[in-house]
N, C-alpha and C positions, 0 to 999 in steps of 0.2 A: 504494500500500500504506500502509494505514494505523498507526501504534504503537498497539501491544496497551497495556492498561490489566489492572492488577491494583491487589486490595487494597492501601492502606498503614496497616498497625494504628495505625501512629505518628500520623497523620494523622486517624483514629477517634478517638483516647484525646483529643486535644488539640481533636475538635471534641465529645465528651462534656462532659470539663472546661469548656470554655467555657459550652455550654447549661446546666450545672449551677451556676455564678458567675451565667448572666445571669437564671435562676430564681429563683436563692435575691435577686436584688438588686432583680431585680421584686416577688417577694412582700412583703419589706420596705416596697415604696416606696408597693404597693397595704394598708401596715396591716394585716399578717396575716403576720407574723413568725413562726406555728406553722408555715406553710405552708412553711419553710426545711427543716423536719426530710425533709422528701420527698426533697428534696435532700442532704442529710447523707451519706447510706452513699455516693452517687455520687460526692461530694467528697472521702471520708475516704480511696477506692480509688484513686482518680486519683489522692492525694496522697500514697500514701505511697511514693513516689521510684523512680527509675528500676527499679530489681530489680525489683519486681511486677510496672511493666509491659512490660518485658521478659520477665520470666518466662511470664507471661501469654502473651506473643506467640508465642515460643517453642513453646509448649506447642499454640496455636492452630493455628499453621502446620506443624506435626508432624503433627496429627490430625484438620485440616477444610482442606476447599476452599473458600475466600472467594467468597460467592455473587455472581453475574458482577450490573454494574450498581447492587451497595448503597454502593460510595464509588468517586470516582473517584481512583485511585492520586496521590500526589506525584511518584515518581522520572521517567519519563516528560518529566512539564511541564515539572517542575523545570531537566529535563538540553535543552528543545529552550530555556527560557529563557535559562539559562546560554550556549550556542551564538549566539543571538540578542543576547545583549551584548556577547559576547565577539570578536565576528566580527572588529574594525578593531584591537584595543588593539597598541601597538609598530607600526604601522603606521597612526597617526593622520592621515598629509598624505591618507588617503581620504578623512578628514569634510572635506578642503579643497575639494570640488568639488558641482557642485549634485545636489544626492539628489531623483532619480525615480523612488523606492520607491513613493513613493502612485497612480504610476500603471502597476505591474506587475500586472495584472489576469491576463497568461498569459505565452506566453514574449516575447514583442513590445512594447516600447517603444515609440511612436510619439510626435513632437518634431514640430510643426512649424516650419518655417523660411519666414521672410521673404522676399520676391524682391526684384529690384533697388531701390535707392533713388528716389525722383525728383530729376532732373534742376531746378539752380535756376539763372534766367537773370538778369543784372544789367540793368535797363532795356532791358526785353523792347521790340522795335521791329513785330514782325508778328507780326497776329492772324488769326483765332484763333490762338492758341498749340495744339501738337498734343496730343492725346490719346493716353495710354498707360493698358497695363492691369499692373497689379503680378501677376506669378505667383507665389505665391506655393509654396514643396517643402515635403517634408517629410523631417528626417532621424530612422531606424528604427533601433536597435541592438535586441538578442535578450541574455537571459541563456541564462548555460552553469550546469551542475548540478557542483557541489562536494561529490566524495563521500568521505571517511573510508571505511579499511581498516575491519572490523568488530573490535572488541575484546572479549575473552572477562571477564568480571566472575566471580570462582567464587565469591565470598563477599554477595551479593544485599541479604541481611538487613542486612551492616555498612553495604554502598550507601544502603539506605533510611533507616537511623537515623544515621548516621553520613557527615556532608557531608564529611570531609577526604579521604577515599578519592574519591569519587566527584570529586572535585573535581581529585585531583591525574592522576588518568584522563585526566579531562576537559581540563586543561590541555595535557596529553602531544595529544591529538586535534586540538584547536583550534590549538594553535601552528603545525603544519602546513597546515593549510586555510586560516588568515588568510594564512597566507603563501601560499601558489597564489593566493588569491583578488590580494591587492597585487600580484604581481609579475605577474599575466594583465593587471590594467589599469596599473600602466603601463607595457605594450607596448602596451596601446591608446592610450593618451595620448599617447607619444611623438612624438615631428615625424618625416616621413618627410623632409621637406627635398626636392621633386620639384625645385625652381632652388635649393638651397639656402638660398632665404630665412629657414628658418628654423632653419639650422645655425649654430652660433659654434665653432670650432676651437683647443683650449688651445694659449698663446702663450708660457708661462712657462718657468724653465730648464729644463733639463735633468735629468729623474731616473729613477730605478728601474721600471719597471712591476712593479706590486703587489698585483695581483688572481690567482685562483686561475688557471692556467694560459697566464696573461700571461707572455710572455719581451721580452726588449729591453729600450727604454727608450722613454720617453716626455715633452713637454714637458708641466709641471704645472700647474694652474687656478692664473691670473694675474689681477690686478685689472683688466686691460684688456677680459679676458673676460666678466668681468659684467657691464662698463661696455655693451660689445657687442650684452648679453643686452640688459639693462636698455631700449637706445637701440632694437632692435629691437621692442619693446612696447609703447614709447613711437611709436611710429613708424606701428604698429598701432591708435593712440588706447585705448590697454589703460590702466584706472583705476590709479591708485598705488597705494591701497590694496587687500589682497588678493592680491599678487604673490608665488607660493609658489617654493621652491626646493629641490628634492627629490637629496639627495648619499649618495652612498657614502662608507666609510671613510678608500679611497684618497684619494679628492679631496678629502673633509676635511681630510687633512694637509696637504694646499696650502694650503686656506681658512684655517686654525689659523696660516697666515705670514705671513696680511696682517694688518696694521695696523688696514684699517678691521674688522676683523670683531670684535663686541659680544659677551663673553660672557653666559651664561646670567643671572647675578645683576647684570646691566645691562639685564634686559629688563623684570621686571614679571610680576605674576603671571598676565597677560592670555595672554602667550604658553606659561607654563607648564602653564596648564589647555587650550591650543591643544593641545599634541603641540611646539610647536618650542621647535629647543635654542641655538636666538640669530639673529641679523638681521644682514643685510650690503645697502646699497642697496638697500632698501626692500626687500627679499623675507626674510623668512620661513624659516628652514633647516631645514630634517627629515633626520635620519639614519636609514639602513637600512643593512643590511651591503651590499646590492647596487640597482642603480637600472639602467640601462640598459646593452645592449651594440652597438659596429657593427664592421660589418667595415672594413677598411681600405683600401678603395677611395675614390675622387678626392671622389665624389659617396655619403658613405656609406651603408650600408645597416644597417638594424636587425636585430637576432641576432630572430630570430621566437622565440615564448614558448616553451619548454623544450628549444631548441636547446644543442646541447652548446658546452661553452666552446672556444675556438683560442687558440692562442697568440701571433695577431694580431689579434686580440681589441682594441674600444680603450671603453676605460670613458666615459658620459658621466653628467651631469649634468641631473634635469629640472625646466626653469621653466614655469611658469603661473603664469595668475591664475583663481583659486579659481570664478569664474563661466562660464569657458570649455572646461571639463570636467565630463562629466557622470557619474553612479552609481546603478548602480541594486542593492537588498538585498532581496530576498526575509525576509519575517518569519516570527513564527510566524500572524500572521490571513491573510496570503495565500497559504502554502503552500510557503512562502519557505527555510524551516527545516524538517525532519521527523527523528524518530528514530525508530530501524528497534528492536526488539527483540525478543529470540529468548530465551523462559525456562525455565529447567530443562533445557536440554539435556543429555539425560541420556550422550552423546558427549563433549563438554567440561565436564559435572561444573559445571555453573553457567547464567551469561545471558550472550548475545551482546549487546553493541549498537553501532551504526554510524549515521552522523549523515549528513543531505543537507543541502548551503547554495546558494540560487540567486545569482547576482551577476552583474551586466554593467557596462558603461558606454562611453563615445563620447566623443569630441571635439566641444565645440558647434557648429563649424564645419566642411564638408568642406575650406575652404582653412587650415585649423589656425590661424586664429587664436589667437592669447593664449597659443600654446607656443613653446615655442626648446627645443633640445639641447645642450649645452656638451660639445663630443666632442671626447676624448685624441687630440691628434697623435702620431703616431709619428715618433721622429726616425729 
């Protein structure tokens, strides 16, 4: 389904205006300065300030039907463009991963993958040496469609001339769906830990559990634990640079006790145009209200995407590095963004409109490389 398109007079007046400036600057340029007067009543209307051409509009949309096809409306593009910048903001550690937006052609991602390395022998003794064939896979992840409740607009006309309304709508819409969209991937991101290689378990005192229907207590992210993280990546031959580090609240107040941790105006403005709000052993810190959940078993298990909380519940912490996570964003040139609208409904006394966002994403590896967990012990 496609978005309807309707007149926008605001959009007419200002591409009048223009053609009338670039007329009269032409005729001048071609020496024939009489030839401005043609343009004069078109400029003197445009210009005499908002009232006219509002009144005008007014008066227009009162008593004609805007013939289908003579402009193509702003409010529409305007609202799928907005949607399409707005998708990641407060939720920045998403541009931390490699974007395979350019090759969402449908719903299917296709990645190929590498096969085994070859085998290197030090003072090879028997020839010929054997012959192997590299198989190479491929790994496929799918986006899911991000739909917005529809919302009722009753005043149309202030929407189109007037961007703070529209905007602050718009705001209310978006804050929700960025947020589905971050917190759907990272439950993809996340380590499942099948031998727990790639789990690190907090070792710090003893405190509060602090998240919404957390009961007990818990041991708090300790510097030992990074250290953990850190050794596990390095261990993985994960680059130093690009080491991301994705934390909740809770766990920040632990991070906020160690010593080594850099605040904000010790880092540069490098990181502040990133999304992170300071550095600890080479990773990169993002805050969100929430990050990941496992249940409390030996070998944990990750709370699966809009599973409800328990109160054994145990908060973790996510590391990467920015090349071993993938993303993929639907736009508005592939299809990626659409807004739905419904006008004049003469039932709700105004326009309906409702937004689609397409997104997915993957772990570059099926053995998760380049991630770790930093999961709350329960004491």
């Amino acid at each position: 389904m496609k978005p309807k398109r309707r007149l926008s007079l605001t959009a007419l007046f200002i591409n009048l205006a223009l053609a009338a400036f670039t007329g009269g600057i032409f005729a001048i340029a071609m020496g024939q300065p009489e030839l401005t007067l043609l343009f004069a009543p078109l400029i003197f209307a445009i210009g005499t300030g908002p009232q006219l051409v509002a009144g005008f509009a007014n008066r227009y949309k009162k008593n004609h039907t805007p013939p289908v096809g003579l402009l193509m409306a702003l409010q529409t593009e305007v609202w799928a463009e907005d949607v399409a910048e707005n998708i990641y903001p407060k939720n920045s550690f998403i541009n931390q991963s490699l974007d395979d937006s350019m090759w969402l052609k449908n719903k299917t991602v296709h990645l190929p993958q590498a096969g085994t390395k070859p085998n290197v022998e030090v003072n090879r003794t028997s020839l010929p040496a054997s012959i192997t064939r590299r198989e190479d896979g491929e790994l496929n992840y799918e986006v899911e469609e991000f739909t917005t409740d529809p919302v009722l607009l009753t005043n149309s006309e202030e929407i189109e001339v007037s961007y703070a309304k529209r905007a602050s709508v718009l705001f209310d819409h978006m804050e929700q769906i960025r947020t589905t969209v971050a917190e759907k991937l990272l439950t993809i991101w996340g380590a499942t830990g099948g031998t727990n290689a790639n789990f690190v378990r907090t070792s710090g005192g003893t405190r509060a559990a602090g998240a919404t229907a957390q009961t007990g207590n818990r041991k708090a992210l300790a510097k030992a634990d990074l250290i953990a993280a850190r050794t596990i990546l390095t261990n993985m031959d994960i680059p130093e640079d690009g080491r991301i580090l994705v934390i909740d609240g809770v766990l920040y107040g632990d991070l906020l006790g160690l010593d080594d941790f850099k605040t904000l105006e010790q880092l540069g403005s490098k990181v502040i145009t990133d999304g992170a709000i300071g550095r600890i052993m080479g990773f990169d810190v993002f805050l969100r209200s929430s990050v990941l959940r496992y249940n409390n078993d030996s070998t944990p298990v990750m709370k699966a995407f809009g599973t409800a909380k328990a109160a054994t519940d145990n908060l973790s912490a996510l590391v990467f590095h920015k090349n071993f996570v993938r993303s993929a964003f639907g736009n508005t040139e592939n299809g990626g963004v659409l807004i739905f609208e419904r006008q004049n409904d003469p039932t709700f006394y105004g326009d309906v409109f409702s937004a689609l966002v397409r997104a997915g994403g993957s772990k570059k590896y099926s053995n998760e490389r380049g991630i770790v967990s930093i999961i709350e012990t329960t004491v």
